[in-house]
C-alpha positions in Angstrom: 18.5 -27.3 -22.0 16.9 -27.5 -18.5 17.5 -24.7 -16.1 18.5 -25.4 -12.2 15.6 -24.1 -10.1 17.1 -25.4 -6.7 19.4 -27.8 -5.8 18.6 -31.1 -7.2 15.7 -29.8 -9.2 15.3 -28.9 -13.1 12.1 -27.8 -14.7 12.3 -28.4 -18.6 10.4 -30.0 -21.6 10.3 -33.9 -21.8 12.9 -34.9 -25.2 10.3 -36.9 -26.7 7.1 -35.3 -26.4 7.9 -31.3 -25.2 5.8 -31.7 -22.0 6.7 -29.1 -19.2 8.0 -31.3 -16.6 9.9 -30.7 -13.2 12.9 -33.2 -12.7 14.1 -33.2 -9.0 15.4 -36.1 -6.1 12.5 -36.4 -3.8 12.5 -38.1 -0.3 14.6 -38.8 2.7 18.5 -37.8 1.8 17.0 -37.8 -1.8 16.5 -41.5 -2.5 14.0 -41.4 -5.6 14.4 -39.4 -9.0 10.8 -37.6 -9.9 9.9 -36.3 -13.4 6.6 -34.7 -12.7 4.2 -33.0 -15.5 3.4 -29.1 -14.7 -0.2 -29.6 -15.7 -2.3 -29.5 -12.3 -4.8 -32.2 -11.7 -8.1 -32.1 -10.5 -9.1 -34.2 -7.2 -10.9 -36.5 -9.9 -8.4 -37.1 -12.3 -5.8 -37.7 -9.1 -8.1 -40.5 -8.5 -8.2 -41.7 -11.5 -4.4 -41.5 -12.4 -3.3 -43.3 -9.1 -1.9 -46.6 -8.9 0.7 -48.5 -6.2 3.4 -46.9 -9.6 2.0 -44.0 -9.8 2.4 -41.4 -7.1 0.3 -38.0 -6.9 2.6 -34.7 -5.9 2.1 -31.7 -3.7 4.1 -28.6 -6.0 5.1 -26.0 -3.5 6.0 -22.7 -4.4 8.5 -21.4 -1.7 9.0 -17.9 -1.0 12.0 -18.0 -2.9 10.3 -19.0 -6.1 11.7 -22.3 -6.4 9.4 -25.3 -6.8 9.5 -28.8 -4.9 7.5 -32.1 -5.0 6.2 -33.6 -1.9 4.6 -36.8 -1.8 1.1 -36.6 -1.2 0.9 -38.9 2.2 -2.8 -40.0 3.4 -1.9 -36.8 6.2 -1.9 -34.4 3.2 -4.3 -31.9 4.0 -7.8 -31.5 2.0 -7.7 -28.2 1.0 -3.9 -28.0 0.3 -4.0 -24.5 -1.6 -0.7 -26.1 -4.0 -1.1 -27.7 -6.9 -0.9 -31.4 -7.4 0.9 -33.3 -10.3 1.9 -37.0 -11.2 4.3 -38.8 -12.5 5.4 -38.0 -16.7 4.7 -40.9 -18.6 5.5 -39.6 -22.3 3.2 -41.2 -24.3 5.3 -40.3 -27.6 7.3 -42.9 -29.8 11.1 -42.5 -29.1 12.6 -40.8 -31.9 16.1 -42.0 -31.6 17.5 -45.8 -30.2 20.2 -45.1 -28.5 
């Protein structure tokens, strides 16, 4: 059962493959539904991972101990002290089909 963090955000485990992952409505008047992984990413496996689909994240922290995604824009500063996440793609088989 996920937890509410803030509003509109959830961090849990995925149902198929018991990822950590952050669930939250990201964007202007929250247009897009994000399920991010926890794990951090190095600047080389953000490269590698990034696609047109595939959107790197900015994971702040705010002083109220509630984590947020941000979409990493091409303003996104280089040495951003947060740590950056993608997109969950659960690579497990579904275990159920409905």
């Amino acid at each position: 059962m996920s937890r509410p963090r803030a509003a509109g955000a959830a961090d849990s485990r995925c149902p198929s493959c018991a990822a950590p992952v952050l669930a939250q409505w990201v964007g202007d008047r929250a247009a897009l539904r994000i399920t991010a992984d926890l794990t951090p990413l190095t600047p080389e496996q953000q490269a590698a991972v990034r696609t047109p689909n595939r959107l790197i994240w900015c994971l702040v922290q705010t002083r109220h101990g509630t984590p947020r995604l941000r979409w990493l824009s091409r303003w996104h500063p280089p040495d951003c002290p947060h740590r950056h996440v993608t997109e969950h793609r659960c690579t497990a088989a579904p275990t159920t089909l409905f």
